[in-house]
PLY file of the C-alpha trace (Angstrom):
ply
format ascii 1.0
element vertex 119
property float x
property float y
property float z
element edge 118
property int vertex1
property int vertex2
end_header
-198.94 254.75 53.01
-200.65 257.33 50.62
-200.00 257.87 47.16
-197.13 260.60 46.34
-198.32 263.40 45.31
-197.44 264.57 41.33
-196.07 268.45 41.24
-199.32 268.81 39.25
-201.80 266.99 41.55
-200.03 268.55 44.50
-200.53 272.35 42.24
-204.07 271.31 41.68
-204.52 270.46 45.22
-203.44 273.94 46.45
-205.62 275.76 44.17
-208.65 274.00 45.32
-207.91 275.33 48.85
-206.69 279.00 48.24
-209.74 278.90 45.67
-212.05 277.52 48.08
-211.27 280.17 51.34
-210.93 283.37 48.82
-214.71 281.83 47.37
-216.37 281.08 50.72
-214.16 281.86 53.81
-216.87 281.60 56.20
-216.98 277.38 55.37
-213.49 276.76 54.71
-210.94 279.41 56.38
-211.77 278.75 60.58
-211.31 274.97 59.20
-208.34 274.95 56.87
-206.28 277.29 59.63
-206.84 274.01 61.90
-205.37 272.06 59.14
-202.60 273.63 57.20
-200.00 276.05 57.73
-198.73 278.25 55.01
-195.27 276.71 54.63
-197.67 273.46 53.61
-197.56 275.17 50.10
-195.19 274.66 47.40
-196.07 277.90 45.13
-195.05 280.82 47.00
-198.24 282.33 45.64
-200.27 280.02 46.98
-197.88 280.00 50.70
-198.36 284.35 50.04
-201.96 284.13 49.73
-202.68 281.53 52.71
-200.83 284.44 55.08
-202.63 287.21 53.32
-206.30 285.64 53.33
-205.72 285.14 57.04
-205.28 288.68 57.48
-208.07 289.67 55.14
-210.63 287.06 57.15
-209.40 288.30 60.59
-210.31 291.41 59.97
-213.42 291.20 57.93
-214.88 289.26 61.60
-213.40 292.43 63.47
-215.47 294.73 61.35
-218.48 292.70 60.23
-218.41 289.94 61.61
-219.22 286.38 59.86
-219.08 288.49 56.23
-216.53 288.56 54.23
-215.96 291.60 51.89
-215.01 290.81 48.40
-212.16 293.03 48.04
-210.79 292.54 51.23
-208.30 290.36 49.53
-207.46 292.38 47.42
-207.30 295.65 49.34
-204.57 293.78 51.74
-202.79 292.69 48.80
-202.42 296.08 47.46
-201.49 297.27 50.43
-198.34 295.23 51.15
-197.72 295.88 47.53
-198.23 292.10 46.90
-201.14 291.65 44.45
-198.73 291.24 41.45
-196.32 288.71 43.12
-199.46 286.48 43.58
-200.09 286.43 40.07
-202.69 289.70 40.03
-206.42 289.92 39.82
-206.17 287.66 36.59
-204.73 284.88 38.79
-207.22 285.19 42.29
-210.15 285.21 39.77
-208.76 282.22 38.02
-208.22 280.21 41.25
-211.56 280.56 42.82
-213.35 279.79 38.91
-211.24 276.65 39.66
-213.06 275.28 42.86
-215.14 272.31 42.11
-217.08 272.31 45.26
-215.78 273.94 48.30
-217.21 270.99 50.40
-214.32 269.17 49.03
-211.84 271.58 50.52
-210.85 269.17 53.29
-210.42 266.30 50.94
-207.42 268.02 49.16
-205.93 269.67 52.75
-205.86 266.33 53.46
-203.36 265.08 50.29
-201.22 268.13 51.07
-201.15 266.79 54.74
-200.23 263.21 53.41
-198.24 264.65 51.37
-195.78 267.11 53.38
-193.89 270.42 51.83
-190.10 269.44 51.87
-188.83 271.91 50.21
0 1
1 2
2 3
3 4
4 5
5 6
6 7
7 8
8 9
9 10
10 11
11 12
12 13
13 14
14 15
15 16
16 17
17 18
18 19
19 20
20 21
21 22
22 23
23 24
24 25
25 26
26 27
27 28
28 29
29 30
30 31
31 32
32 33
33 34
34 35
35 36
36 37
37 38
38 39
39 40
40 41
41 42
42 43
43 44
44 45
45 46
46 47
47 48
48 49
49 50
50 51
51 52
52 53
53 54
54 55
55 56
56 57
57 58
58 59
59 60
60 61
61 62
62 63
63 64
64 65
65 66
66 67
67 68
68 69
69 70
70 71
71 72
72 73
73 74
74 75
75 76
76 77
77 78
78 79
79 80
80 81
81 82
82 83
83 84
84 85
85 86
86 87
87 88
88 89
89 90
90 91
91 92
92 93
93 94
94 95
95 96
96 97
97 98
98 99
99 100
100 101
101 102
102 103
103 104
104 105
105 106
106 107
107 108
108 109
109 110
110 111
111 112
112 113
113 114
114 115
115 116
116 117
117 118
């Protein structure tokens, strides 16, 4: 049986996946969607963003294919009048400044797997 999850590991954990699809979509984002669902995050930011970068991504292939747009993000987030409830610009910059690697993105979908969302 895996180790439980801390509220801050399990935090940490999140941020290294929302970081890691808003900082390269085209490794992580076609993978992660496989993995994780949005209601597999804890902060509603975090569950906000998963839906939102989905969007973003889905679109960006429509129009440009494999490229992803650096606003994008935010654009849809401004749209739906959501950018603030995720924290704002302040908070996307922070998270993807807070990826270690992005190749380690499926290590921590994996503890939020192990590690399910009952709440």
């Amino acid at each position: 049986m895996p180790d439980v999850l801390t509220d801050s590991e399990r935090w940490y954990a999140e941020r290294q996946v929302i970081g890691a699809m808003m900082l390269a979509p085209h490794l992580s984002c076609t993978k992660v969607y496989k993995w994780l669902e949005w209601h597999d995050f804890t902060d509603p930011r975090h569950q906000l963003l998963f839906s939102t970068i989905a969007v973003a991504w889905s679109d960006c292939l429509e129009q440009f294919g494999d490229f992803w747009w650096p606003d994008a993000l935010i654009e849809k987030l401004e749209f739906y009048e959501e950018l603030q409830a995720v924290g704002g610009r302040e908070y996307l910059s922070d998270l993807i400044k807070s990826v270690k690697n992005v190749a380690h993105t499926k290590y921590f979908a994996d503890q939020l797997i192990q590690n399910p969302n009952l709440g």
